[in-house]
Legacy VTK file of the C-alpha trace (Angstrom):
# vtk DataFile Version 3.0
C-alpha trace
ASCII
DATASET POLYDATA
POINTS 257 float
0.000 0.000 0.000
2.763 2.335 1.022
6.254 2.811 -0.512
7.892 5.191 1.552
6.658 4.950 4.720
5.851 1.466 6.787
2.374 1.456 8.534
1.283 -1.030 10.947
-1.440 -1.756 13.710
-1.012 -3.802 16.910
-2.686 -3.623 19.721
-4.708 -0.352 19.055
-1.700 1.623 17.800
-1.010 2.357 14.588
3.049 2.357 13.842
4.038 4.792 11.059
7.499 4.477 9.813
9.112 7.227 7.492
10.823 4.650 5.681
13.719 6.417 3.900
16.922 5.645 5.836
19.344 5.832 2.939
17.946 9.748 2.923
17.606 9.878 6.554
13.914 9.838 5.894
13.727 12.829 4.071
10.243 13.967 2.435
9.954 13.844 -1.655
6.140 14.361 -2.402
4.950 10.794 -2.428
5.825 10.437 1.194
3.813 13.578 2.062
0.897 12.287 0.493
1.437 8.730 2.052
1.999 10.156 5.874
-1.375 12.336 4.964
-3.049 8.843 3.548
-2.027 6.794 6.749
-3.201 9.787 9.222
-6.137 9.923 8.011
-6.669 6.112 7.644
-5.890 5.771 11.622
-7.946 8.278 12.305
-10.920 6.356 10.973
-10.025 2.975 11.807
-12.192 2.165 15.421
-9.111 -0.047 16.293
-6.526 2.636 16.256
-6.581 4.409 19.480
-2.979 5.783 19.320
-0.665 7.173 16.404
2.988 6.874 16.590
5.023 8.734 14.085
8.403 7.294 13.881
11.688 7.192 11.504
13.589 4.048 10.576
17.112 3.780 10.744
19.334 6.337 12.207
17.402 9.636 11.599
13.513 10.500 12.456
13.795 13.244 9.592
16.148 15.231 8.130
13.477 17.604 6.206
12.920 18.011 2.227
15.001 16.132 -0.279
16.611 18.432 -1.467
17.543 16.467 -4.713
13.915 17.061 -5.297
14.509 21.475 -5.061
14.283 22.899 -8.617
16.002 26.737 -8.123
12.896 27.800 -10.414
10.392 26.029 -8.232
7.663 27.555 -6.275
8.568 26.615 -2.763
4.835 28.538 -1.807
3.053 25.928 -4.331
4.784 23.119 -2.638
3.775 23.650 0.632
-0.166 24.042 -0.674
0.110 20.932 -2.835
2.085 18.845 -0.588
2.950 19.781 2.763
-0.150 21.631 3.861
-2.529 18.959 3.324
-0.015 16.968 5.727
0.021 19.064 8.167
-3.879 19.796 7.792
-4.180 16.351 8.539
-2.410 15.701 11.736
-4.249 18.544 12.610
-7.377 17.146 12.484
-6.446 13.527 14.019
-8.805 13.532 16.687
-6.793 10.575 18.239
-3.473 10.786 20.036
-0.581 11.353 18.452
3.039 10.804 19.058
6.022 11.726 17.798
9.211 8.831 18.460
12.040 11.168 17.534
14.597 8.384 17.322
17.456 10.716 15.738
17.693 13.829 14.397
14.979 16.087 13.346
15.455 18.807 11.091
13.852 21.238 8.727
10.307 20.130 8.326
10.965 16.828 9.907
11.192 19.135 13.358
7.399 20.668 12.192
6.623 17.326 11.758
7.253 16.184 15.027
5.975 19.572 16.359
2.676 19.081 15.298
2.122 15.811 17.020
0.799 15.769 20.512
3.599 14.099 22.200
7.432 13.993 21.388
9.205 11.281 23.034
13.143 11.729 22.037
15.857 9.359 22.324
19.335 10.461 23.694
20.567 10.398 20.383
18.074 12.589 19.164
18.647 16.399 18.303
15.847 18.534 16.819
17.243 21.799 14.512
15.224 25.066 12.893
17.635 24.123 9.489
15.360 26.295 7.519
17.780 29.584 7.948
20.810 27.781 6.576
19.615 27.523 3.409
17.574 30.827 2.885
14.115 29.896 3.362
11.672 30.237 6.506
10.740 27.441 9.112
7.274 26.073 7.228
4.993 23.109 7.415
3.357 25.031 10.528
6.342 25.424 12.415
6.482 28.908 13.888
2.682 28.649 14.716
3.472 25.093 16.931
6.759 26.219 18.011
5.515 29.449 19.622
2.750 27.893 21.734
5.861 25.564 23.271
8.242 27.801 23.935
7.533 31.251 23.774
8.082 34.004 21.213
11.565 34.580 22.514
12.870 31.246 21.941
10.967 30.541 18.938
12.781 33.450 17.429
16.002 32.353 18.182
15.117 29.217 17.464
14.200 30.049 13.584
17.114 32.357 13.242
20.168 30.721 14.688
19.268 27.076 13.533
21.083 25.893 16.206
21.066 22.221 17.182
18.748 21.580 20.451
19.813 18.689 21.777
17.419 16.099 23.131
17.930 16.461 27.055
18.330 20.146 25.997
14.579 19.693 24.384
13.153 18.339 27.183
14.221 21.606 29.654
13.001 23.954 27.166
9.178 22.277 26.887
9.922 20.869 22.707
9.844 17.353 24.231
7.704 15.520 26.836
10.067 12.104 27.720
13.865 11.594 27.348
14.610 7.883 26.961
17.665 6.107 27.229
18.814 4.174 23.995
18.583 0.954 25.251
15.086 0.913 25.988
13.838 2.961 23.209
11.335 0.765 22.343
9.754 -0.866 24.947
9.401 2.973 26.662
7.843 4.395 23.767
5.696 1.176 23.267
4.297 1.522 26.683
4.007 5.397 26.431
1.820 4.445 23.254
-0.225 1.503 25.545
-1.284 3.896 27.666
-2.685 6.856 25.694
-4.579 3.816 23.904
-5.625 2.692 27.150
-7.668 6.047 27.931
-10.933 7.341 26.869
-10.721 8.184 23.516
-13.503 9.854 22.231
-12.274 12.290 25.877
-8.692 12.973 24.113
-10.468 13.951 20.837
-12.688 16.764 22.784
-9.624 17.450 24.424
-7.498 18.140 21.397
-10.872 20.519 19.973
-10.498 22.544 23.345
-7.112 23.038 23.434
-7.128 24.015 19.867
-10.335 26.518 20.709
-7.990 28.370 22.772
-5.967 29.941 20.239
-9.087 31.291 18.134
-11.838 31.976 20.371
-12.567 34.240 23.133
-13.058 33.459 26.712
-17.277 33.601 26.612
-17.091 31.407 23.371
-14.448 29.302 24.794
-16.838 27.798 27.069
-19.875 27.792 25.137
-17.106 25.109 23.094
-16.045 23.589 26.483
-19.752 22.987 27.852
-20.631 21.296 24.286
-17.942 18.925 24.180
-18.242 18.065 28.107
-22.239 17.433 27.107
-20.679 15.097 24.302
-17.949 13.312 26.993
-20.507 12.361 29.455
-22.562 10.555 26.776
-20.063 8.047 26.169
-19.455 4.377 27.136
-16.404 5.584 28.777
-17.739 8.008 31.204
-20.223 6.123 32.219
-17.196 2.875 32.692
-14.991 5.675 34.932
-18.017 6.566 36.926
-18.721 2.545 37.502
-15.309 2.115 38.360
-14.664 4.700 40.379
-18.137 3.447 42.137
-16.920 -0.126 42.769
-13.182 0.737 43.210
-11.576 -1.175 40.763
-9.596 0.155 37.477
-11.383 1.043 34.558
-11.408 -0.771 31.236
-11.704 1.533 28.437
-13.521 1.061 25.325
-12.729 4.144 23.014
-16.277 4.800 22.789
LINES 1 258
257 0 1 2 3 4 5 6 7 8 9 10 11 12 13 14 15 16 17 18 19 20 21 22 23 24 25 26 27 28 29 30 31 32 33 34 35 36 37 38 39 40 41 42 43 44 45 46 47 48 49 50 51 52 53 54 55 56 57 58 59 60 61 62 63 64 65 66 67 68 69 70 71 72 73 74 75 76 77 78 79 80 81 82 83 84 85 86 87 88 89 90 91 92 93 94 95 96 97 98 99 100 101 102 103 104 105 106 107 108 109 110 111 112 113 114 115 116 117 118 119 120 121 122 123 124 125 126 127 128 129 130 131 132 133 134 135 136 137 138 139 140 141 142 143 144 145 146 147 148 149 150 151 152 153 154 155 156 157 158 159 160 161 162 163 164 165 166 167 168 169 170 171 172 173 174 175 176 177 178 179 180 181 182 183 184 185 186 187 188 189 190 191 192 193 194 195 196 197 198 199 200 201 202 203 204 205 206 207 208 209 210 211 212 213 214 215 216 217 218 219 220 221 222 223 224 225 226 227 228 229 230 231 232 233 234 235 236 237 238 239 240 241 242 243 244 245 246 247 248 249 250 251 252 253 254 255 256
């Protein structure tokens, strides 16, 4: 189904692999379009409760191909044709999504992994604004993630040094959640992944709408939103199972639904 990217389910996660390690995983168009066709085929799969976005090999993902960069191109064209819809994408995953930064992630690899909900990075990992060091802008939503995380200040000097944040560095800052040792890479990140697909799903998508709510509406509207999704969360099988549970002291098992 997929040429440059491996996608698997197990166990209500859905594993995608950029699978370009010769080019440290490094986007031509066709993966674009085949991270965008996997999103969105997780997000409407009832057995995927978790996404985890990953990179084979040495490198999560070192940004464009650059072998692919015409000097007459339209670098504005190629972000609407290919990495906009993306990034549009993730964006509307209402399940949760993690980023496995297993190496280094530059360029738009680094929006890449900013857009997901969760960045795990392993201490070989190192995430870098590369954009500035060859004349073009951080894009593929960067800026607009990378503000939210680390404030205007940093974000600036993150975009216009491109220096090389290193992961233990990333975690200090706020740009990563987890630091995890090499050797158990993946069993941690496995078990990160078991969990978020352990919790109430349909909970996590509301939660993703509010959190997005609060960078477009107002306060008042805010929660108008907030009071519609919480009428939505308490009709679900999984309120009503953490309600029982909580009842009868025991843990809950969680549906998704």
């Amino acid at each position: 189904m997929f040429e440059t990217i491996r996608y698997e389910v197990a166990d209500g996660i859905a594993w995608l692999y950029l699978n370009r390690p010769d080019k440290l995983n490094a986007f031509i168009a066709q993966m674009n379009r085949e991270v965008k066709d996997a999103v969105k085929a997780a997000s409407t799969d009832d057995e995927v409760r978790c996404i985890v976005i990953t990179g084979e090999g040495r490198a999560f993902c070192s940004g464009q191909d650059l072998s692919e960069v015409d000097e007459n191109m339209d670098h504005g064209q190629v972000l609407r044709d290919h990495y906009g819809p993306m990034m549009k994408q993730i964006r509307e995953c209402e399940k949760p999504i993690v980023a496995a930064v297993n190496g280094v992630a530059a360029g738009a690899g680094f929006s890449l992994a900013l857009a997901c909900d969760f960045r795990l990075v392993s201490e070989r990992a190192s995430l870098v604004n590369a954009f500035i060091h060859v004349g073009l802008i951080p894009d593929s939503g960067n800026l607009y993630y990378l503000t939210q995380l680390v404030g205007h200040a940093k974000a600036t000097e993150l975009a216009m040094l491109g220096e090389k944040v290193p992961a233990a560095d990333a975690v200090e800052m706020g740009l990563a959640n987890r630091l995890i040792p090499i050797d158990t890479w993946e069993e941690d990140v496995t078990t990160f992944a078991a969990r978020l697909a352990a919790l109430p799903t349909k909970a996590i998508g509301l939660i993703k709408r509010s959190l997005k709510a609060t960078t477009t509406l107002s306060f008042e509207d805010y929660l108008e939103q907030e009071a519609q999704g919480q009428r939505i969360a308490g009709l679900t099988k999984d309120h009503r199972e953490g309600v029982s549970a909580f009842m009868q002291k025991r843990k809950p098992v969680y549906s998704g639904q």
